[in-house]
C-alpha positions in Angstrom: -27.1 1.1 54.0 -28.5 3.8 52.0 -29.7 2.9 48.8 -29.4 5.5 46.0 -31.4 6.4 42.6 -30.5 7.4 39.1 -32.2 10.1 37.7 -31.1 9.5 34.9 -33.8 9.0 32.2 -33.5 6.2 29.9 -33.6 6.3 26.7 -34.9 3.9 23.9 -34.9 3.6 20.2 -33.0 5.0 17.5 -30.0 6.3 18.3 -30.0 9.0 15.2 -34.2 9.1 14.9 -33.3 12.1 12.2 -31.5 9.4 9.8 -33.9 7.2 8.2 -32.7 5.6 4.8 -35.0 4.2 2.7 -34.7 0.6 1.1 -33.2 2.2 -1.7 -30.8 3.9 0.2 -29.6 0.7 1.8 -29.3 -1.3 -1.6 -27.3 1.3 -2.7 -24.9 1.2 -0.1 -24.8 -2.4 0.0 -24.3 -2.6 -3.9 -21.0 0.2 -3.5 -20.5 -1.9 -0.4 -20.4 -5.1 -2.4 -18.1 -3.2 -5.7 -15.9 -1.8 -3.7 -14.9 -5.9 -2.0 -14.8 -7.1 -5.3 -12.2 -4.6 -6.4 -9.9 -4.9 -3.3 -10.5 -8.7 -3.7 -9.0 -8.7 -7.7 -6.1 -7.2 -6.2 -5.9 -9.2 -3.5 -5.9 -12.8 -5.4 -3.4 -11.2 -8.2 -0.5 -10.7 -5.3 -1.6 -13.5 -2.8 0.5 -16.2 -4.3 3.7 -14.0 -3.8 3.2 -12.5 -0.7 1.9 -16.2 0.8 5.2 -17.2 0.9 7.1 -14.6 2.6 4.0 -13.1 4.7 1.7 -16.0 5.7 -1.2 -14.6 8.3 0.1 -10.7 7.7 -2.7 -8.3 7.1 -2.9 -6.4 4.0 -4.6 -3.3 3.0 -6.2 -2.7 -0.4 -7.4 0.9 -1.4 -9.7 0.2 -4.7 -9.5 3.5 -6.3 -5.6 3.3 -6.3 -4.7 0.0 -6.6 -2.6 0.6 -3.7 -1.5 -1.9 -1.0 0.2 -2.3 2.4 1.1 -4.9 4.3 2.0 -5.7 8.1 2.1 -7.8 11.1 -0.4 -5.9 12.9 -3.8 -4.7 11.5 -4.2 -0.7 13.3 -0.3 -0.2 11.6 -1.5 -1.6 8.4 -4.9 0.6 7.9 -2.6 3.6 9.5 0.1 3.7 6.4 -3.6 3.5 3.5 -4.5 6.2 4.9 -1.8 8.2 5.8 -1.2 8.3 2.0 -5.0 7.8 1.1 -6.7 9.9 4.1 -10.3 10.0 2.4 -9.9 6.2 1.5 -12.1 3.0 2.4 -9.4 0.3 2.9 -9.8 -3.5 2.8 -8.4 -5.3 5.1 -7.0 -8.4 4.4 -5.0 -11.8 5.8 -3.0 -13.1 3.7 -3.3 -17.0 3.9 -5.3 -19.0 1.6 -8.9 -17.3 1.7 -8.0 -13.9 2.8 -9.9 -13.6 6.2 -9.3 -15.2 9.8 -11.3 -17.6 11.6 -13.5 -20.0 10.6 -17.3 -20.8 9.7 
């Protein structure tokens, strides 16, 4: 049997070497991270009691800037329809059931 070899050279490290945040970088991110979850979340706990009822473990879409949300069975369809009407939007997906993710800890 003949055996062959890669040539191939491998690589290791940073993927992007060129992008290098600082720690202020990342708290920043994580603080607009962290805003931007606890507006979708307001919204989110203002309809949940309705939609609970009707849609138990449907997924749900939050834009914060808008106040806009969507709702479906399956979670691509869902984040499709924010941002066919939002398309530079960071939507928040959630389930709707009592804590508003899946799974458990």
């Amino acid at each position: 049997m003949i055996e062959t070899q890669s040539h191939q050279k491998v690589r290791r490290g940073r993927l992007f070497p060129e992008i290098q945040w600082t720690e202020d970088q990342k708290h920043l991110y994580r603080d607009n991270l962290e805003n931007h979850h606890q507006r979708c979340r307001v919204i989110f706990e203002r309809l949940q009691p309705e939609l609970i009822k009707n849609h138990y473990n449907w997924f749900m879409a939050v834009d914060s800037e808008s106040g806009d949300y969507f709702i479906d069975q399956n979670e691509e369809v869902v984040t499709q329809m924010c941002l066919q009407k939002h398309p530079n939007a960071i939507p928040f997906i959630f389930l709707i059931n009592e804590t508003g993710v899946a799974g458990k800890i």
